[in-house]
Structure formats: structure tokens, C-alpha cells
C-alpha positions in Angstrom: 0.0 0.0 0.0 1.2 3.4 -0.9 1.4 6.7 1.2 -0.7 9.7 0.7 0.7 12.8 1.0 -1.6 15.7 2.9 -1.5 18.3 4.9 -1.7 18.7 8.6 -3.4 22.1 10.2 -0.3 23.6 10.8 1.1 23.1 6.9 3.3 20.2 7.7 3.3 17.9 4.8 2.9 14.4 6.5 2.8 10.5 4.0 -0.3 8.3 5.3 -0.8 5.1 5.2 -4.3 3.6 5.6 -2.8 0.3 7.1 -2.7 1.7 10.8 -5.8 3.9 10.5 -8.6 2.9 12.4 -11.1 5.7 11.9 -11.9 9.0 10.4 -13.6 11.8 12.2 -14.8 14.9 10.9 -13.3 18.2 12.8 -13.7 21.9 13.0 -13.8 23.8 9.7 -13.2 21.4 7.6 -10.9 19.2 9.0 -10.3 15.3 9.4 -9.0 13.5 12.3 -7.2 10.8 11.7 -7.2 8.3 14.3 -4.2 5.7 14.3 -3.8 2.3 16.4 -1.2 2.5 18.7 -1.7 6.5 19.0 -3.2 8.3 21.8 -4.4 11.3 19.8 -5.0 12.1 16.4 -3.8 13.1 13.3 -6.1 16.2 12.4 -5.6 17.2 8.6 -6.4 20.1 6.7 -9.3 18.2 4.1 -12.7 17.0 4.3 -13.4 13.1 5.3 -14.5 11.9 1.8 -10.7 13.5 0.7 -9.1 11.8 3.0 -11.0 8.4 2.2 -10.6 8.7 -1.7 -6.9 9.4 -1.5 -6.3 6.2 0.7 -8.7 3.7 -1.8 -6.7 5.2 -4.6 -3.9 4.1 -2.8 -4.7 0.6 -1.5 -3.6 -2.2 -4.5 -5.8 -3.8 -6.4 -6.8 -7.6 -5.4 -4.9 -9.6 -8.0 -7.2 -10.9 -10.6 -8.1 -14.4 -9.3 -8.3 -16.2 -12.9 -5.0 -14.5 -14.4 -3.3 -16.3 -10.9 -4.5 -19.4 -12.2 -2.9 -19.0 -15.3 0.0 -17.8 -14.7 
């Protein structure tokens, strides 16, 4: 899986990775926080929610193609 590159709310550009991400919440004006196992507090990032989830399923890998794994 690929990281995402985004903002944080102070301008910081930060690389996500939706592997250790165990929730999205909406913030204040706009903002996403981005809730991370193992992490006390959040990651709170300058875009909406539906950004922040589009950008990581663009990222994840497709699932392999289950008749082409048979072929090959």
C-alpha cells in the first residue's frame, strides 16, 4: 500500500498510510482527524473526510485478478 501525502493544520506535509488507520472523524472547519492504532491522539488534517477516504482507496492495491493467478 502506498502513502498519501496531505497536509496537517499547521502546513506540515505528513505520508499516510491507511494500514494503521482505524477511523476518520470529521473536525472543525473542515478538517479530518485521523485516528491511528497505537496513537493516543489524532492526526487532524487540513481536508474534508470523503478526501481523506478517496486518496487512501486510490492508494490501496488492487486484489490480484483471481483467474490470471490461475494461469500464470
Amino acid at each position: 500500500m502506498r502513502f498519501v501525502e496531505f497536509k496537517d493544520v499547521s502546513g506540515a506535509v505528513v505520508l499516510v498510510n491507511a494500514a494503521g488507520i482505524l477511523f476518520l472523524r470529521p473536525a472543525e472547519s473542515g478538517c479530518t482527524d485521523v485516528h491511528f492504532a497505537g496513537r493516543q491522539e489524532p492526526l487532524r488534517l487540513d481536508a474534508r473526510v470523503h478526501e481523506v477516504a478517496e486518496a487512501l482507496e486510490e492508494a490501496a492495491p488492487e486484489p490480484p485478478e483471481p483467474m490470471m493467478s490461475l494461469l500464470s
